[in-house]
C-alpha positions in Angstrom: -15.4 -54.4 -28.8 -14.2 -55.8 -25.5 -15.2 -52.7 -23.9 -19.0 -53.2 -25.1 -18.6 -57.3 -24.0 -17.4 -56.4 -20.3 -20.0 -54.0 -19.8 -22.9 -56.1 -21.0 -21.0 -58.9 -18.8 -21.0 -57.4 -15.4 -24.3 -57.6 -14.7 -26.1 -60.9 -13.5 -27.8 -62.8 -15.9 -29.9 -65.9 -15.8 -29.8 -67.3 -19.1 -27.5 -70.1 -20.9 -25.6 -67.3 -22.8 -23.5 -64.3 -22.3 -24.8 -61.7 -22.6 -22.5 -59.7 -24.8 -22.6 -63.0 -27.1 -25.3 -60.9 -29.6 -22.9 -57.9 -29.2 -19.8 -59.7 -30.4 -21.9 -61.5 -33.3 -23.4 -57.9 -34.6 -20.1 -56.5 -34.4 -18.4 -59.1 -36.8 -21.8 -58.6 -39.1 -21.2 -54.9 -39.2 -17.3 -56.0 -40.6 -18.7 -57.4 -43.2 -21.4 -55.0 -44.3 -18.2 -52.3 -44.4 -16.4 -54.4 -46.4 -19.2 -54.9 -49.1 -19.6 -51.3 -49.0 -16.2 -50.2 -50.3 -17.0 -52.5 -53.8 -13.3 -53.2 -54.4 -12.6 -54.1 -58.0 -8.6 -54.0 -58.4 -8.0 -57.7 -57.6 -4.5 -56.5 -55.5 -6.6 -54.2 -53.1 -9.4 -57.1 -52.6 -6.8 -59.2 -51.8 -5.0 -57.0 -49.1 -8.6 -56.2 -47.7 -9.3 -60.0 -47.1 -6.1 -60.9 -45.8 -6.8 -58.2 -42.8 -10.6 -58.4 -42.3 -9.9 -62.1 -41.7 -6.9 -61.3 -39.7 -9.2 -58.7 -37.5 -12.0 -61.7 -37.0 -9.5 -63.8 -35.9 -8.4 -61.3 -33.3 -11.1 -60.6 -32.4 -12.5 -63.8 -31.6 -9.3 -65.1 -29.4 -10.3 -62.0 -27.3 -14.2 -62.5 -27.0 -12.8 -66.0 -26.2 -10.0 -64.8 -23.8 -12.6 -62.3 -22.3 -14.8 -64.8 -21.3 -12.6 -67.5 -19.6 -11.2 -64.7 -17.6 -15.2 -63.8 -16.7 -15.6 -67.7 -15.8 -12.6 -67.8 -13.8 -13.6 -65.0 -11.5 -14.1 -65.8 -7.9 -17.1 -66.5 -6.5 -19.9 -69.2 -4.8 -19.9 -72.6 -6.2 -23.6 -71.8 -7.8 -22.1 -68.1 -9.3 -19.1 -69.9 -10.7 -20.9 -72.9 -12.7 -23.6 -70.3 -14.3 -20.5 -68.2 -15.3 -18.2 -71.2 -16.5 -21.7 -72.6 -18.7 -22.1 -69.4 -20.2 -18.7 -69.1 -20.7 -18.7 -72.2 -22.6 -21.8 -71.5 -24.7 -20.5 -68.5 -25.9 -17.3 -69.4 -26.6 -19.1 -72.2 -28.8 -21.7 -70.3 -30.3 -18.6 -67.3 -31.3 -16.4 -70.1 -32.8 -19.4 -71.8 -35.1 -20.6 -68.4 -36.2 -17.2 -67.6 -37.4 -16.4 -70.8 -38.8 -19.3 -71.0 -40.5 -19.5 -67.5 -41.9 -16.0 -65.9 -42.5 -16.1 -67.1 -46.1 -19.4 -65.1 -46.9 -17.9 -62.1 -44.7 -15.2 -61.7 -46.6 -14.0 -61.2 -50.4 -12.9 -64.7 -50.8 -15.3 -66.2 -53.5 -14.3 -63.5 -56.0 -10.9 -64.2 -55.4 -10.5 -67.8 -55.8 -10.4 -67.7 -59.7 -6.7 -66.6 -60.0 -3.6 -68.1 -58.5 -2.9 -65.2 -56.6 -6.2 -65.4 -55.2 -5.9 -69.6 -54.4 -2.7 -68.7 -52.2 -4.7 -65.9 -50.3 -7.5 -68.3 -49.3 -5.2 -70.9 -48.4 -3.3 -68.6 -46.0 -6.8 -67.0 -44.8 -8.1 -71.0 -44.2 -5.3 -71.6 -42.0 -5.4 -68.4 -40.1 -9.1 -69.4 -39.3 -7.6 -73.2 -38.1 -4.9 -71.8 -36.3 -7.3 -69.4 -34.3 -10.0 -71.9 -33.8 -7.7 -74.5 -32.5 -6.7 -72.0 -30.0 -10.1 -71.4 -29.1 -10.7 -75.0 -28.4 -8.1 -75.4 -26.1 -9.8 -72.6 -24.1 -13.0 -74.1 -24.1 -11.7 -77.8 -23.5 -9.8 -76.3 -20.4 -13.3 -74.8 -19.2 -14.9 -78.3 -19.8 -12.9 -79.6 -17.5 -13.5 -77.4 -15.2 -17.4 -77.8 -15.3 -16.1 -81.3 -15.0 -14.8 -80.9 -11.2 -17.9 -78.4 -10.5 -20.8 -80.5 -11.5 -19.4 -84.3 -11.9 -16.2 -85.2 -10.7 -17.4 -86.9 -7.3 -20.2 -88.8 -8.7 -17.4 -90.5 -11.2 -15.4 -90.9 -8.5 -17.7 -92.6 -6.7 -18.5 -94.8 -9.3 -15.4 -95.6 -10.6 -14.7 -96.9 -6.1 -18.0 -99.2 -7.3 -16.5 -100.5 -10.3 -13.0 -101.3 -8.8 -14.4 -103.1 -5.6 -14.1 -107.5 -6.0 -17.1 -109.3 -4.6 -16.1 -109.7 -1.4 -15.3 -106.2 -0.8 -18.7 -104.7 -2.0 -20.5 -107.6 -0.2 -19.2 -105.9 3.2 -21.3 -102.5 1.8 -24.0 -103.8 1.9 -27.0 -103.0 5.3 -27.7 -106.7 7.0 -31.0 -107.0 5.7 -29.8 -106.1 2.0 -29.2 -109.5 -0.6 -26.2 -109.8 -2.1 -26.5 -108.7 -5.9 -25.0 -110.4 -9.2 -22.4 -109.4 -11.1 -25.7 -108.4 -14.2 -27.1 -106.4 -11.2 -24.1 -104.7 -10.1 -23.5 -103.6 -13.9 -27.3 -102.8 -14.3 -26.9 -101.0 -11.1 -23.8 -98.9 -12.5 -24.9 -97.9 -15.7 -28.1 -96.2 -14.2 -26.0 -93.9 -12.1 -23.5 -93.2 -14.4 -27.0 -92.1 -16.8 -28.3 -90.4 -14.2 -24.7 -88.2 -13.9 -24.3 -87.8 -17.5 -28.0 -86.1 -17.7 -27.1 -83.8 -14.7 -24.0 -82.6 -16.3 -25.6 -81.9 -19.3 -28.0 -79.9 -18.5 -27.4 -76.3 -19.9 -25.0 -77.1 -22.5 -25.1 -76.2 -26.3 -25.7 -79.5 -28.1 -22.5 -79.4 -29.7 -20.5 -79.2 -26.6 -22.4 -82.4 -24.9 -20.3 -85.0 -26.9 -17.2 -83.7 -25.9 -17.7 -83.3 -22.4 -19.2 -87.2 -22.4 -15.8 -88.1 -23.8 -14.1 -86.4 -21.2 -16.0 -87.5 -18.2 -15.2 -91.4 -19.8 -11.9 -90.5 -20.1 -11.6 -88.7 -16.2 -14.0 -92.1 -15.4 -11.0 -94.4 -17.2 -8.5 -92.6 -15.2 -9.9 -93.2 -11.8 -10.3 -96.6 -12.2 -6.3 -96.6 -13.6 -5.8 -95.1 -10.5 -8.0 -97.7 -8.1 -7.0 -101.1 -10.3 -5.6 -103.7 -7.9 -3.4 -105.9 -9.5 -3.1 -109.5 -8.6 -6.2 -110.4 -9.0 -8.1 -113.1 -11.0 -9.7 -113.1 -14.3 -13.6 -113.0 -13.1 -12.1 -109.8 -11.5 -10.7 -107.5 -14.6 -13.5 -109.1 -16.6 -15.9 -107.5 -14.6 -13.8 -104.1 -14.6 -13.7 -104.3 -19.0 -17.6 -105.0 -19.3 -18.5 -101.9 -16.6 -16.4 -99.6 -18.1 -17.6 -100.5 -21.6 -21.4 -100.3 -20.6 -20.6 -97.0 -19.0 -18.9 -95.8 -22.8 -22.2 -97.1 -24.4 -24.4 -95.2 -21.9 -22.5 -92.1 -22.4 -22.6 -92.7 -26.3 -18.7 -93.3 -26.7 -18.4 -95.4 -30.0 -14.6 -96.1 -29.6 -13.4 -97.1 -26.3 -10.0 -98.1 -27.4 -7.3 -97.1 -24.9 -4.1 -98.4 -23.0 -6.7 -99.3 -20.2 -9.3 -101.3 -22.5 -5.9 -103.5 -23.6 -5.0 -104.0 -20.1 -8.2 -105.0 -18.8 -9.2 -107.3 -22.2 -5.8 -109.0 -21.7 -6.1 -109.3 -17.5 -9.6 -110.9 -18.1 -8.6 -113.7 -20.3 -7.7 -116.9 -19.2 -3.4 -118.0 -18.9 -4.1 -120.8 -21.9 -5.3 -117.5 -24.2 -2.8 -115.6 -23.5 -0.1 -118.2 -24.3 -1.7 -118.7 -27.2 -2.1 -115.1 -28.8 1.2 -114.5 -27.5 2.5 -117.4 -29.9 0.1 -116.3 -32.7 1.7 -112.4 -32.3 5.1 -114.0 -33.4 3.8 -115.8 -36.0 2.3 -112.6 -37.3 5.5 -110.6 -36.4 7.6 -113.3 -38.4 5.1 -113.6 -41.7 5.8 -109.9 -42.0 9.6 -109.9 -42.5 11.5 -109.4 -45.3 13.9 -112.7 -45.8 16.6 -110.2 -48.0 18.8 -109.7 -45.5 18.3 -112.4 -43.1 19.6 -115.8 -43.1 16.5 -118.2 -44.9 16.2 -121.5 -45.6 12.9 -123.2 -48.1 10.6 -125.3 -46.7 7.8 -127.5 -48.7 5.0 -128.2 -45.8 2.5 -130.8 -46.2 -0.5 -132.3 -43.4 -3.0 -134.6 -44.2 -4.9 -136.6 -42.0 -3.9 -140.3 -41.1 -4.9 -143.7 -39.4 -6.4 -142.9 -35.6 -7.5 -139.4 -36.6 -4.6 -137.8 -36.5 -2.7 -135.4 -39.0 0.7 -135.8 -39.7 2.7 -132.8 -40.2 5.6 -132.6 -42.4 8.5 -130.6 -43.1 10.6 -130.5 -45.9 13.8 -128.9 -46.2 14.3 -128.2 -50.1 16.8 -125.6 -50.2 20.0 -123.5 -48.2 20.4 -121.3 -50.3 19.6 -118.5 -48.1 21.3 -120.5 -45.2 25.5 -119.0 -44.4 27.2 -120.6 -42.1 28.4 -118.4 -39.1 32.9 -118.7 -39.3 33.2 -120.1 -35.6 34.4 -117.7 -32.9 37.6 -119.2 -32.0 39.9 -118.1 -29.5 43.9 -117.3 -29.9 44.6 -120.0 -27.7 41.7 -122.3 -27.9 42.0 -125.6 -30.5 39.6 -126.5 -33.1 37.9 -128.8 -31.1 35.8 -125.8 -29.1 34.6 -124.5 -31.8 31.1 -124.0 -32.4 28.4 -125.8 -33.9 25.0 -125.0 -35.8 21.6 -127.0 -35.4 18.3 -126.5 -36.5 15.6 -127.1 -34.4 12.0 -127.5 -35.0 9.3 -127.5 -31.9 5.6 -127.4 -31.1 4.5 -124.6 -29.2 2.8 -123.8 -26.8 4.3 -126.4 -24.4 1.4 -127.1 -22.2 -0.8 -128.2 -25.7 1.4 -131.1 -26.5 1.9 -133.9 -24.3 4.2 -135.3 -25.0 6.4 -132.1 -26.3 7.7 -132.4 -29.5 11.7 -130.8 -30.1 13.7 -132.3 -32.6 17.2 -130.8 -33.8 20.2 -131.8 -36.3 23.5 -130.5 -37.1 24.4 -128.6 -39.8 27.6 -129.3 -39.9 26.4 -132.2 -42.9 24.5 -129.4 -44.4 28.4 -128.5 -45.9 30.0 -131.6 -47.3 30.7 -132.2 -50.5 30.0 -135.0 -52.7 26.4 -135.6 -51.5 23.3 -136.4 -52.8 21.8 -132.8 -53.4 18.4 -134.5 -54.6 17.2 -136.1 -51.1 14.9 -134.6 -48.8 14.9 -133.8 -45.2 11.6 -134.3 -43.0 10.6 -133.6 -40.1 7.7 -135.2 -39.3 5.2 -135.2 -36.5 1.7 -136.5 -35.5 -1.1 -134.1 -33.7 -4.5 -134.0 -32.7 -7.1 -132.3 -35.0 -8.6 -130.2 -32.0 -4.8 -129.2 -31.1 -3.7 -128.5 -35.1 -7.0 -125.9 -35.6 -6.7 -124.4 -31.9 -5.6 -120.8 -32.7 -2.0 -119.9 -31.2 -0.6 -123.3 -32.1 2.7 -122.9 -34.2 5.7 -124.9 -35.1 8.5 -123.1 -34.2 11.7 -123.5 -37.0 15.3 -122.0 -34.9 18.9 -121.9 -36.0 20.6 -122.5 -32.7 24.7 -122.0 -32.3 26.2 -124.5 -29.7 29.5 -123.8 -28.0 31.8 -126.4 -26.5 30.0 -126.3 -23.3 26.2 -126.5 -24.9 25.8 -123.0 -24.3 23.1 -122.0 -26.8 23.0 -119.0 -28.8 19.8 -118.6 -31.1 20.7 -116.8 -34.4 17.2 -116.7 -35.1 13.5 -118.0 -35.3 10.4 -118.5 -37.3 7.2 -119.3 -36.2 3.5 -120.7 -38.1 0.6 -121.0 -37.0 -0.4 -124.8 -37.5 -4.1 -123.4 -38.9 -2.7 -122.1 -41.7 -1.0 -125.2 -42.9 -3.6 -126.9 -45.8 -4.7 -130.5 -44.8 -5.5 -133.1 -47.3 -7.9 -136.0 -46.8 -6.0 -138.2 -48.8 -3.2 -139.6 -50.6 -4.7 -137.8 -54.1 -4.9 -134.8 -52.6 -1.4 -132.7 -53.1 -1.8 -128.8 -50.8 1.9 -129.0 -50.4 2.8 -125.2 -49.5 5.9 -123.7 -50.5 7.6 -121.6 -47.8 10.5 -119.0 -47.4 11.6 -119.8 -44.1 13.5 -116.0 -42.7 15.5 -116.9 -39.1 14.2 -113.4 -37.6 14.5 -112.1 -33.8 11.5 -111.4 -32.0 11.1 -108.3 -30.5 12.4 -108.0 -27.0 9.6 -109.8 -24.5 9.2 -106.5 -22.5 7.9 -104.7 -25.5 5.1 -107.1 -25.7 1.4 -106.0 -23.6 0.8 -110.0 -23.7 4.0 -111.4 -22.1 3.3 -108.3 -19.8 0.3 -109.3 -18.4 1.3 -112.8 -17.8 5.0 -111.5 -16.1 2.5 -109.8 -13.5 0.1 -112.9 -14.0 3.3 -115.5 -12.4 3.3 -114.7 -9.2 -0.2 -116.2 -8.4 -0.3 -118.3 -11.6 1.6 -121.7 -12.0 1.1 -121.7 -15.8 2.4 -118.2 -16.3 5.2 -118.5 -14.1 6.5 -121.4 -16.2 5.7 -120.1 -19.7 7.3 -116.6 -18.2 10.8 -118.4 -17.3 10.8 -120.5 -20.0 11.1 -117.3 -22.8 13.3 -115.3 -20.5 15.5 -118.5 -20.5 15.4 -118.4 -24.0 15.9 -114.3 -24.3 18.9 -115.1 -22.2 20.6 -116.7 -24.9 21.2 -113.7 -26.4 20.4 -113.6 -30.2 22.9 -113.1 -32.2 22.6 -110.4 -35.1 22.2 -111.4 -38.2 25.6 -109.3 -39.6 27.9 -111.9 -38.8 30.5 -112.6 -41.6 29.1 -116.1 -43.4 30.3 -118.0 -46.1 27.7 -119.5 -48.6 27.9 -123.4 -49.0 25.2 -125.6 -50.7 23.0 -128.1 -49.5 23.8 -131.5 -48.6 22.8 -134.2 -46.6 20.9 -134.4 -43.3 20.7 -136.8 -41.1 17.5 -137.2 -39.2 17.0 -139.1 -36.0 
């Protein structure tokens, strides 16, 4: 067969296909015309013939395809080369449909498929075909890419040098007696070449091989601009960057543009105030999805409703410590009982910049483990905030168990955030949307790991906002929490005294 395909091969040809493609199709016809010829009948002997007629089309259709990217890869003029390669890539297409498409009807499988026997045969036949035509797909992607660098490469790349370029940089390309354009003409002015590219490229290829090579110039596109990105930079910057690169997805017909870069460049264009937030709000999500069975918990009953001068008073109500162990202090051989360490639970308002004043208030739980005391009392905290601050999304109340040594040093056993918009508000006194809350003292996972904080670490060094918000978690990283495996001992509630 390859013999026949090399011959028909050598000589030039002008079209869009190879022209040993019809060869290689009559030849796998002819297959299945023997086959049907023999009229098996003995169910063992149809399924022995099956097994190696699909066998041979699979064989024979990794070396059709092998055949051809060796006769695309042959030296030669640029012009020579990219007729070869397109060819190459039509027939390797057209090959690998025909086949998938057809090896059912080719072969003996429909009269098999009745016994168990059979089932298992045209299970291991179905992934003999998927085996082979994943092969064959990494063949062709490989010659994509290499129509890629023929035909389109340098336009992208010129594009993506466009798309990179601030203001004032592609100001000083413009001629003297050329107006400076808008950011809505610059992006205009982008997606017409990047069009104009993707219809050049095109041109020639089966229709079923134009959607992946769209997706892989966008994704050669993407990495250019990776490459070019200057960091550094403000958020009118990246912003500009996100919406070119997602025009150019729309004008080559990508649906999903969801990579690493798309998440760097939605995060660089937002403003320091939304990042803190969603930073905040991605802890409060990370802490609602915990499981409180093997941390340390306390129960909580909070309550808002809206007061005298518009505001809405937030309460917090400690109703149980059950859940809550106290830590057995870490005490030195020679150290006295007087440096031991002590436990304090502290509630906040985050994120810092919203409140003004802040709001922190802790108490010692070393009154959560007398005896004798009034188990029936509740504990509040309690806390007035603006209406446009208590909806803003990315506001939370933070709830910590904190461990003090003898020298203040703070150790936080754990946290739990919520996000203040999901806290019920009545309008009055009759109204009762108490909520009921398992409060689980989790650690967050380590700031590094997160694309927000991330963005605003790189965001510090030109950003005054950032670079506070950015020492004041490492600060609190640098506390070191403390696992959760320590050896407590279970004590019940008692008394706390509130400021």
């Amino acid at each position: 067969m390859l013999i026949r395909c090399r011959s028909l091969d050598e000589g030039s040809s002008d079209g869009s296909l190879p022209s040993s493609l019809y060869s290689f199709l009559c030849i796998q016809k002819a297959i299945s015309d023997d086959l049907s010829r023999l009229q098996l009948t003995v169910l063992h002997n149809q399924m022995l013939v099956t097994l190696r007629v699909v066998s041979i089309y699979c064989d024979n259709l990794t070396s059709y395809s092998n055949h051809l990217l060796q006769f695309a890869s042959r030296e030669g003029d640029g012009k020579n080369r990219e007729c070869r390669t397109l060819r190459a890539l039509n027939g390797m297409e057209q090959s690998m449909s025909f086949l998938s498409d057809n090896w059912r009807r080719f072969s003996l499988i429909e009269e098999m498929e009745g016994s168990e026997e059979g089932r298992a045969i045209v299970e291991t036949c179905e992934k003999m075909v998927s085996f082979t035509v994943d092969k064959v797909t990494r063949s062709r992607d490989s010659l994509l890419s290499f129509l890629l660098d023929i035909r389109c490469r340098e336009g992208l790349d010129r594009i993506s040098q466009k798309i990179v370029m601030d203001q004032r940089e592609f100001k000083n390309t413009l001629a003297a007696y050329m107006r400076e354009l808008s950011e809505e003409e610059r992006l205009d002015e982008i997606a017409r070449e990047v069009d104009g590219i993707s219809s050049e490229c095109v041109e020639g290829l089966e229709s079923s091989l134009v959607s992946p090579f769209l997706h892989l110039s966008f994704a050669h596109l993407s990495t250019r601009i990776s490459s070019h990105l200057r960091m550094h930079h403000n958020e009118s910057y990246y912003r500009f960057i996100y919406e070119a690169l997602q025009l150019s997805g729309e004008v080559l017909g990508i649906t999903q543009c969801d990579s690493s870069l798309f998440r760097l460049l939605h995060y660089h264009s937002q403003p320091t105030k939304d990042l803190i937030r969603q930073f905040y709000a991605f802890l409060a999500d990370h802490s609602s999805n915990q499981d409180c069975s093997t941390l340390n918990f306390i129960k909580m009953r909070t309550s808002a409703s809206f007061v005298s001068d518009g505001l809405i008073s937030l309460s917090l109500h400690v109703t149980s410590t059950s859940g809550l162990f106290h830590p057995l202090s870490l005490i030195s051989p020679s150290s006295s009982s007087h440096i031991s360490s002590s436990m304090f639970l502290r509630v906040s308002l985050l994120p810092l910049y919203l409140f003004d004043p802040p709001y922190s208030s802790e108490l010692p739980l070393k009154s959560l483990f007398r005896k004798n005391q009034d188990l029936k009392r509740r504990h509040s905290f309690r806390m007035l905030i603006s209406p446009e601050v208590f909806y803003t999304h990315g506001s939370v109340v933070t709830i910590s168990l904190i461990e003090k040594d003898y020298l203040s040093i703070e150790r936080v056993i754990g946290s739990h955030f919520i996000l203040l918009s999901q806290v019920a508000v009545s309008h009055g006194f009759s109204d009762d949307l108490s909520q009921f809350r398992t409060i689980p003292f989790t650690v967050p996972p380590p700031l590094n790991s997160i694309p927000i904080f991330s963005t605003l670490k790189s965001r510090s060094s030109i950003d005054r906002l950032a670079k506070e918000f950015v020492r004041s978690e490492t600060r609190k990283t640098m506390k070191k929490y403390l696992r959760s495996s320590h050896i407590f001992t279970t004590q019940s509630l008692s008394t706390l005294s509130l400021p």
